[in-house]
VEXKOL-235987 format. One record per residue (C-alpha): x, y, z; residue number from 1. Coordinates in Angstrom, 3 decimals. Layout:
N
X / Y / Z / NUM .
...
END
This chain:
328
1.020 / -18.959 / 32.018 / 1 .
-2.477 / -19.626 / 30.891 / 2 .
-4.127 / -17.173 / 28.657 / 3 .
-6.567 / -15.478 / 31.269 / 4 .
-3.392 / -14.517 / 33.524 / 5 .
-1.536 / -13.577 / 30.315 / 6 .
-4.289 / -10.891 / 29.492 / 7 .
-4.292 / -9.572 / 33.288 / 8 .
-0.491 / -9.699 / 32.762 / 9 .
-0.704 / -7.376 / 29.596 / 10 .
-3.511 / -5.149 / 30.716 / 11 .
-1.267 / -2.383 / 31.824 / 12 .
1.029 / -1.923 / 28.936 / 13 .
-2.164 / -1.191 / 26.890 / 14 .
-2.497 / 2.096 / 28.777 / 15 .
1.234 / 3.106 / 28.548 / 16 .
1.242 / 2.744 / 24.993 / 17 .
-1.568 / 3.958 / 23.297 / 18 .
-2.451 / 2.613 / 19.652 / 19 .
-2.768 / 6.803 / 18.380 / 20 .
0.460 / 7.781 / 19.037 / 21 .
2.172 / 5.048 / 16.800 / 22 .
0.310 / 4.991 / 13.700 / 23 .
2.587 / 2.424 / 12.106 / 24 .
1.920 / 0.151 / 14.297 / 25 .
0.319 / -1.958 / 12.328 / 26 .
-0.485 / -5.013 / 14.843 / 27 .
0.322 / -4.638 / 18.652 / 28 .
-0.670 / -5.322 / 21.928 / 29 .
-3.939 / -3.323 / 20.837 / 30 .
-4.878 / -5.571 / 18.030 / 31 .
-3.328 / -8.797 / 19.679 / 32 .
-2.551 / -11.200 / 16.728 / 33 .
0.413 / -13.675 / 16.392 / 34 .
2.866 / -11.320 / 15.927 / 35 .
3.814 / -7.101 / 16.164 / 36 .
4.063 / -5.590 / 12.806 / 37 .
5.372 / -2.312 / 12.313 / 38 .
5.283 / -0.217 / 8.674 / 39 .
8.646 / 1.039 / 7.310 / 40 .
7.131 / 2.099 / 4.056 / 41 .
4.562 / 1.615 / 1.356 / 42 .
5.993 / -1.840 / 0.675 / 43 .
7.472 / -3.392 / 3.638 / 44 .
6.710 / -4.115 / 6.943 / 45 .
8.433 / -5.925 / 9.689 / 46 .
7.231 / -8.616 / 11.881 / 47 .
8.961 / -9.387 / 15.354 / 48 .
8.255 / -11.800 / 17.569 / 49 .
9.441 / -14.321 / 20.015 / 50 .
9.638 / -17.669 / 21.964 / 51 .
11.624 / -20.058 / 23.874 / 52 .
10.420 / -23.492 / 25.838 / 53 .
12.022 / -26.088 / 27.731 / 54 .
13.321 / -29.630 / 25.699 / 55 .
10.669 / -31.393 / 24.184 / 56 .
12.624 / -34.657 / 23.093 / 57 .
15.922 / -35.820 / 24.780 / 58 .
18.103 / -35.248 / 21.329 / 59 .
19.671 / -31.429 / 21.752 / 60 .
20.186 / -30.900 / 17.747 / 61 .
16.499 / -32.240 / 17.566 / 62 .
15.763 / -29.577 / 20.058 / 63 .
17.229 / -26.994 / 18.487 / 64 .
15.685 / -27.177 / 15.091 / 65 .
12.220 / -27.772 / 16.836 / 66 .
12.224 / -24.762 / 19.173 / 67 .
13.491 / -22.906 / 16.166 / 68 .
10.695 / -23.953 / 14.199 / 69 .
8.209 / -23.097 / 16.285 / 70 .
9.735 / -19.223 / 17.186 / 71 .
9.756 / -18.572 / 13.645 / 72 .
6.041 / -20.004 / 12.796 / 73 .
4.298 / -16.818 / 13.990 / 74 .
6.434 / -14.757 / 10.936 / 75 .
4.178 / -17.433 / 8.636 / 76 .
0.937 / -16.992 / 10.641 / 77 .
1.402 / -13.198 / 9.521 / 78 .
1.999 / -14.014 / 5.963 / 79 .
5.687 / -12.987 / 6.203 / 80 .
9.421 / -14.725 / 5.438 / 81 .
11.783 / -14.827 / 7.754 / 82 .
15.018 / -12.624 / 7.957 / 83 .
17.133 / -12.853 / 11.048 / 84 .
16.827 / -14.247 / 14.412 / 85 .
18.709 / -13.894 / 17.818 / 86 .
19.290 / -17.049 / 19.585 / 87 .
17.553 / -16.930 / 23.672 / 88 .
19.352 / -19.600 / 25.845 / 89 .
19.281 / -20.955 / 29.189 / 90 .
21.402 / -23.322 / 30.287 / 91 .
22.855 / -25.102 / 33.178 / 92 .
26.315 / -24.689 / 33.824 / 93 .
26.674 / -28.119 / 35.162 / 94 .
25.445 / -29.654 / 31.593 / 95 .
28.387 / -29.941 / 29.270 / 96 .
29.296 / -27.266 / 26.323 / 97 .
28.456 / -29.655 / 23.394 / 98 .
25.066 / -30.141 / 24.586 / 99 .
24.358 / -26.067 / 23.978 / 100 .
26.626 / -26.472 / 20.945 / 101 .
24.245 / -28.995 / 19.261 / 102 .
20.668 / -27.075 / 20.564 / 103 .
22.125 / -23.895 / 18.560 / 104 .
23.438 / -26.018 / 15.527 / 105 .
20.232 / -27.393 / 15.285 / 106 .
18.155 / -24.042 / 15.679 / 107 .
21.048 / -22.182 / 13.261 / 108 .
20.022 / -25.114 / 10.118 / 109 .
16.432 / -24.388 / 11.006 / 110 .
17.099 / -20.471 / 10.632 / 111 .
19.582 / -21.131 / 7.481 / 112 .
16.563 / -23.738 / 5.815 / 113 .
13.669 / -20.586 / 6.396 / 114 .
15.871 / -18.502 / 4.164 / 115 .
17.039 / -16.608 / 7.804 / 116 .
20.294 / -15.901 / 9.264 / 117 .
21.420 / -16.211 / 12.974 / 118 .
22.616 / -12.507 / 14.397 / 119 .
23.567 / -13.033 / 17.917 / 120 .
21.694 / -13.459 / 20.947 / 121 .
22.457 / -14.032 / 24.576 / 122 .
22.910 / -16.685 / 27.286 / 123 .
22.362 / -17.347 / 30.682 / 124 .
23.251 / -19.634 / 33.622 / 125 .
19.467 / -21.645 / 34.251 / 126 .
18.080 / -24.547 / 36.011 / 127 .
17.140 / -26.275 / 33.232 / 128 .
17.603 / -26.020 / 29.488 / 129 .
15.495 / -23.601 / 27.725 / 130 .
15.915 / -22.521 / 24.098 / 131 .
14.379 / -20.066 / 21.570 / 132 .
14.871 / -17.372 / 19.160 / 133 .
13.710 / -13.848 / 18.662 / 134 .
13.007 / -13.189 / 15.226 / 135 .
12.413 / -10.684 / 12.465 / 136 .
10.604 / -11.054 / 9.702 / 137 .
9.223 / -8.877 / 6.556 / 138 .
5.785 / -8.467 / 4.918 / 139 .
4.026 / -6.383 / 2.547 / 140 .
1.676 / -4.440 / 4.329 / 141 .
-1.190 / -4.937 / 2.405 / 142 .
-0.795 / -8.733 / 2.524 / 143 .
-0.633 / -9.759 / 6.137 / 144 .
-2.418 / -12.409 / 7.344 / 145 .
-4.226 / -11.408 / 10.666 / 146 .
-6.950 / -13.552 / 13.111 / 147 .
-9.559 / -11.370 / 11.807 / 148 .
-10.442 / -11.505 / 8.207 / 149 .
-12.518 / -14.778 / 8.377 / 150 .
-16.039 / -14.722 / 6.669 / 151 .
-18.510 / -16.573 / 6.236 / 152 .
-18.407 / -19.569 / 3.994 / 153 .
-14.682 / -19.962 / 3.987 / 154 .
-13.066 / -23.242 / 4.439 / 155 .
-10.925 / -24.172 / 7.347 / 156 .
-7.736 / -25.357 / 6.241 / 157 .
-5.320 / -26.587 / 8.559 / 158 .
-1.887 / -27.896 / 7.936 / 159 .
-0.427 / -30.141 / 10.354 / 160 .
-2.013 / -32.648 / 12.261 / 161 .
-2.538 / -32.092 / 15.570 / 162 .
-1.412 / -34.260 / 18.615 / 163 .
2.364 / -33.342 / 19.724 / 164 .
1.565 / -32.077 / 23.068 / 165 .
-0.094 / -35.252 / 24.110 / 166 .
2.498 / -37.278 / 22.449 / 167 .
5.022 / -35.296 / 24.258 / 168 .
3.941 / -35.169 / 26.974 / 169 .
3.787 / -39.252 / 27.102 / 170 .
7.549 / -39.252 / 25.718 / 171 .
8.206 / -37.594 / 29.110 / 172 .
6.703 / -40.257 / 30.900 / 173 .
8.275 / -43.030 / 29.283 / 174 .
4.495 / -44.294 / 27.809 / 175 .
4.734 / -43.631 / 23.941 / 176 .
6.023 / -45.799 / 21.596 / 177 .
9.329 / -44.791 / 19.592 / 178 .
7.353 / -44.811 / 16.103 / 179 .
5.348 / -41.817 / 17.353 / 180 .
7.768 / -39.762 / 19.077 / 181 .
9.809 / -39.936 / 15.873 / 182 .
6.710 / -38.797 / 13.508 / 183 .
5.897 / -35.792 / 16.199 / 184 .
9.000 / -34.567 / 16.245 / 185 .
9.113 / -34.687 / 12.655 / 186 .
6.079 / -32.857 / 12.431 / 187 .
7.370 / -30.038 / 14.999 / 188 .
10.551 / -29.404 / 12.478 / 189 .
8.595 / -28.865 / 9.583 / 190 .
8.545 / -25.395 / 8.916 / 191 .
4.732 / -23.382 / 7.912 / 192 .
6.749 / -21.653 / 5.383 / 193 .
5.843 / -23.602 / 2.055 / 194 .
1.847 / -23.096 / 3.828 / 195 .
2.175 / -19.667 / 4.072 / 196 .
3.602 / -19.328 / 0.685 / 197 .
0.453 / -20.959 / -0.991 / 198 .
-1.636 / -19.015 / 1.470 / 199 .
-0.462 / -15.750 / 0.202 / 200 .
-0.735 / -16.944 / -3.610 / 201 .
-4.060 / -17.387 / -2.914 / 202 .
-4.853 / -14.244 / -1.261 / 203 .
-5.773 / -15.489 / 2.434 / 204 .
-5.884 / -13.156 / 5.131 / 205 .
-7.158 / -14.977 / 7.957 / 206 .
-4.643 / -16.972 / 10.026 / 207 .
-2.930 / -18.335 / 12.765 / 208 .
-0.600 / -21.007 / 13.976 / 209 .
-1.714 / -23.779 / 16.597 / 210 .
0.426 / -23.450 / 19.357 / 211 .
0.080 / -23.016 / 23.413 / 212 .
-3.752 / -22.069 / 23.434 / 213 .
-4.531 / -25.582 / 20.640 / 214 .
-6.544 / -25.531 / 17.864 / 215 .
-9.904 / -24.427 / 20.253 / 216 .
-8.165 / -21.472 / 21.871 / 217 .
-6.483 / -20.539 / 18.893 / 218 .
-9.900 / -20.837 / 16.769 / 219 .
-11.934 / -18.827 / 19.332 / 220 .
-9.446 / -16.413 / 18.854 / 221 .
-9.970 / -16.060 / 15.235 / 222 .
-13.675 / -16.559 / 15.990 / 223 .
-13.560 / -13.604 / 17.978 / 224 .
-11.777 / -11.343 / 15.888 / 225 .
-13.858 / -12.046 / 12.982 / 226 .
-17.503 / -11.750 / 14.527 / 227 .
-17.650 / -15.071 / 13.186 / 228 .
-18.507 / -18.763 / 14.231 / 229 .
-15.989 / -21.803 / 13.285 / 230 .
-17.661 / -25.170 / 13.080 / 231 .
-14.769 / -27.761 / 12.867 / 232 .
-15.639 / -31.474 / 11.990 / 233 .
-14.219 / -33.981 / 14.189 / 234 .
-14.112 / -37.107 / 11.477 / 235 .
-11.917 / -34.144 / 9.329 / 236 .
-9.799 / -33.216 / 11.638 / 237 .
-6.112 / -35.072 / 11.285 / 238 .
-4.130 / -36.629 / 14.773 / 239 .
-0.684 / -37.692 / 14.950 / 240 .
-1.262 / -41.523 / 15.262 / 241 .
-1.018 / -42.479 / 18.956 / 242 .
-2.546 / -39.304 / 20.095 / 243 .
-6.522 / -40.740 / 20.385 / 244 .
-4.747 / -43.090 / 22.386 / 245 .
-2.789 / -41.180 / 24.904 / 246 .
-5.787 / -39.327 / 25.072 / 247 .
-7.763 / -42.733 / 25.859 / 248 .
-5.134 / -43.317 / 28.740 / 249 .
-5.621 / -39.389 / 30.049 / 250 .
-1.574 / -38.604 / 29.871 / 251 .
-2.621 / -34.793 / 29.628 / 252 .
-0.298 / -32.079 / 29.912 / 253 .
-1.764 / -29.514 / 32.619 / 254 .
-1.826 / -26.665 / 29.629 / 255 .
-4.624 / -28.584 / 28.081 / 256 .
-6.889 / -28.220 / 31.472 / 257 .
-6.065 / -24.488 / 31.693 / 258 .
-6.886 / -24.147 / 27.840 / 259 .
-10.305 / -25.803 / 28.604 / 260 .
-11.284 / -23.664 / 31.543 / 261 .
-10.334 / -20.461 / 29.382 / 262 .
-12.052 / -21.085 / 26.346 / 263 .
-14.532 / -23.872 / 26.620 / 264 .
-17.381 / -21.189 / 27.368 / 265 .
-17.339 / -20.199 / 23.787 / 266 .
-17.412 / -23.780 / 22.479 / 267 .
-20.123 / -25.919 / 21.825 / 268 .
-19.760 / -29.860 / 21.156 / 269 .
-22.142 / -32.283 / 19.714 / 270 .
-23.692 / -34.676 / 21.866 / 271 .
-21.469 / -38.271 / 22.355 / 272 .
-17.999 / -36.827 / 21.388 / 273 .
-16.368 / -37.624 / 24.541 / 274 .
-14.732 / -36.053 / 27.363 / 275 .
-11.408 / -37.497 / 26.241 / 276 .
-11.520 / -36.074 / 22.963 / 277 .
-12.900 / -32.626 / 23.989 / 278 .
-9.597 / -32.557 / 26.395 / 279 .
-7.857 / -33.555 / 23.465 / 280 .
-8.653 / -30.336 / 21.186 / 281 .
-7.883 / -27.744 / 24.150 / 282 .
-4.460 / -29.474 / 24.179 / 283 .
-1.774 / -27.226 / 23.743 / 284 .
0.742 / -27.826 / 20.700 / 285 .
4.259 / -27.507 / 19.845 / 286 .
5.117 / -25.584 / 16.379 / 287 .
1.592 / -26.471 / 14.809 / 288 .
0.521 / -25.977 / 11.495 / 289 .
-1.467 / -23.060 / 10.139 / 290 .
-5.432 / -22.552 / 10.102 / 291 .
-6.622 / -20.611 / 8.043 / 292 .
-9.777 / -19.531 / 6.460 / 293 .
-10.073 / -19.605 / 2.993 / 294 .
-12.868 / -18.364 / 0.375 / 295 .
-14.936 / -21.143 / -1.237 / 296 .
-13.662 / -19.393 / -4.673 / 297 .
-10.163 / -20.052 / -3.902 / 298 .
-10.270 / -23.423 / -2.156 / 299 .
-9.539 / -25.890 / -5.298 / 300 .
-6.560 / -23.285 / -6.292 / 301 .
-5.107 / -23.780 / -2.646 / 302 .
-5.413 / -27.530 / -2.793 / 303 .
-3.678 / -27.878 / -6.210 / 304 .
-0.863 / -25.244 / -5.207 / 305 .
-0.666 / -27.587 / -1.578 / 306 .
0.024 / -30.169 / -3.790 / 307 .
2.302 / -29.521 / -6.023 / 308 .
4.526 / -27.855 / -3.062 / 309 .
4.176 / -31.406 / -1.194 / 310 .
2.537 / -29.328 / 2.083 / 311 .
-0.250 / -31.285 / 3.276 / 312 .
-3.187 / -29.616 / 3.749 / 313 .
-7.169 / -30.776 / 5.108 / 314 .
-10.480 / -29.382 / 4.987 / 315 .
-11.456 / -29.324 / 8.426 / 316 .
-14.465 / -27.635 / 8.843 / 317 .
-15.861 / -24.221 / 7.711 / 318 .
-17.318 / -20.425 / 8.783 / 319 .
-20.488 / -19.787 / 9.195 / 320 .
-22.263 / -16.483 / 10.713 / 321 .
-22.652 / -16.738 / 14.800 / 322 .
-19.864 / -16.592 / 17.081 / 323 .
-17.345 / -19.252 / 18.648 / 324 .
-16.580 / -22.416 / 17.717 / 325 .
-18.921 / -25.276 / 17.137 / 326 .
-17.604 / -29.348 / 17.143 / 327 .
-19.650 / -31.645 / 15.311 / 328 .
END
């Protein structure tokens, strides 16, 4: 569902819960960030959220721990660890056992590498495979990350290259090579953890993870919520390597058009970057890294802790007073 629908979609439950009568709500469908949050006490918090897709490579363990990955990278884009999750499952019946047995093996070692532990969760009879978790996480609630505490001057760090939708979406037409299927897969089982980790050391609190709504719809979002303009850099920003290319060959998934018809009214490109590679940056992602905006004071802290944890990090562009997002 694209994200104008989504917010049509939503509109209603807005008015049967209002934000005043559950003041420990700390982030909800009124605030709209990556994740609920809800205050137990002074000094915890607990995120919940959720998500399940359809296979994204043709291996089920590979599956597993990628759609795994990706339901528990909205606990990070809060600033949280994770704590349990509940396995979500569709599956044909006319698909044998082991194949389910490997998606949840693979999604139970993703869980059991975040530091989590698998609870349950429930099953049911589907037309094709579909796989995700719901998970809970915990938080101090004076250090949550949000998509709103951007300022300007802060640096825009983000920490995965971008590109596994396109590259995906190739796979599934037989048109990428092997070498780059392998290192986006790779990518989409990498947990944000160890990012979200130096993030919090260094006192960040504006974030999100790049996901279904790609790194323009996720950075208007932020844009929004901060009153705030993002300019990103095009020569700084990192791609998987094959995805300029797919892009070159249009093999576009239809989320990226629907994430350019939403959003592209509150971007602004420089003249000669072409169509291709506009498309390219409204392309929707699989278990992204994190963006986030961090103070010019704390920058060179954040890129020695990034590298002493091994988590690659770039500079990709910065904020700046205005609003949406500006490509140069």
């Amino acid at each position: 569902m694209g994200p104008e629908a989504l917010a049509e979609v939503l509109r209603p439950l807005g008015e049967i819960f209002q934000a005043r009568d559950f003041p420990d709500l700390l982030v909800g469908l009124a605030i709209s960030d990556d994740a609920a949050v809800y205050k137990v006490n002074d000094e915890l918090a607990i995120i919940q959220t959720l998500d399940f897709f359809t296979p994204v490579v043709d291996d089920p363990y590979e599956f597993g721990a990628i759609a795994a990955a990706n339901s528990m990278s909205d606990v990070y884009a809060m600033g949280g660890e994770v704590t349990l999750a509940l396995n979500i499952c569709g599956f044909p019946c006319s698909l044998a056992p082991g194949i389910l047995t490997e998606i949840l093996r693979g999604g139970a070692e993703k869980v059991r590498e975040a530091g989590g532990i698998v609870a349950g969760g429930h099953t049911i009879d589907a037309k094709e495979p579909q796989f995700g978790l719901s998970v809970m996480g915990r938080v101090r609630p004076d250090r949550i990350f949000t998509k709103a505490g951007a300022r300007p001057g802060d640096a825009l760090v983000l920490t995965k290259p971008l590109g596994v939708g396109i590259v995906t979406t190739a796979a599934k037409g037989d048109a990428a090579e092997p070498a780059h299927i392998a290192a986006a897969a790779a990518s989409m089982k990498k947990l944000n953890r160890d990012a979200a980790r130096v993030l919090r050391q260094v006192g960040v609190r504006a974030c999100t993870d790049i996901t279904g709504f790609a790194l323009l719809g996720h950075g208007s979002e932020m844009a929004e919520k901060g009153g705030v303009e993002l300019r990103f850099e095009l020569g700084r920003l990192p791609f998987l390597d094959g995805a300029r290319r797919y892009a070159d060959e249009q093999l576009f998934p239809g989320g990226a058009g629907r994430n350019q018809k939403c959003y592209q009214g509150r971007v602004r490109f420089a003249d000669g970057i072409p169509e291709e590679v506009r498309l390219l940056l409204f392309t929707p992602e699989t278990s992204g890294g994190l963006l986030a905006a961090v103070p010019q004071d704390r920058l060179a802290e954040a890129e020695r802790l990034f590298a002493e944890a091994g988590q690659a990090a770039w500079v990709v562009g910065d904020v700046r007073e205005g609003r949406g997002i500006v490509v140069s």
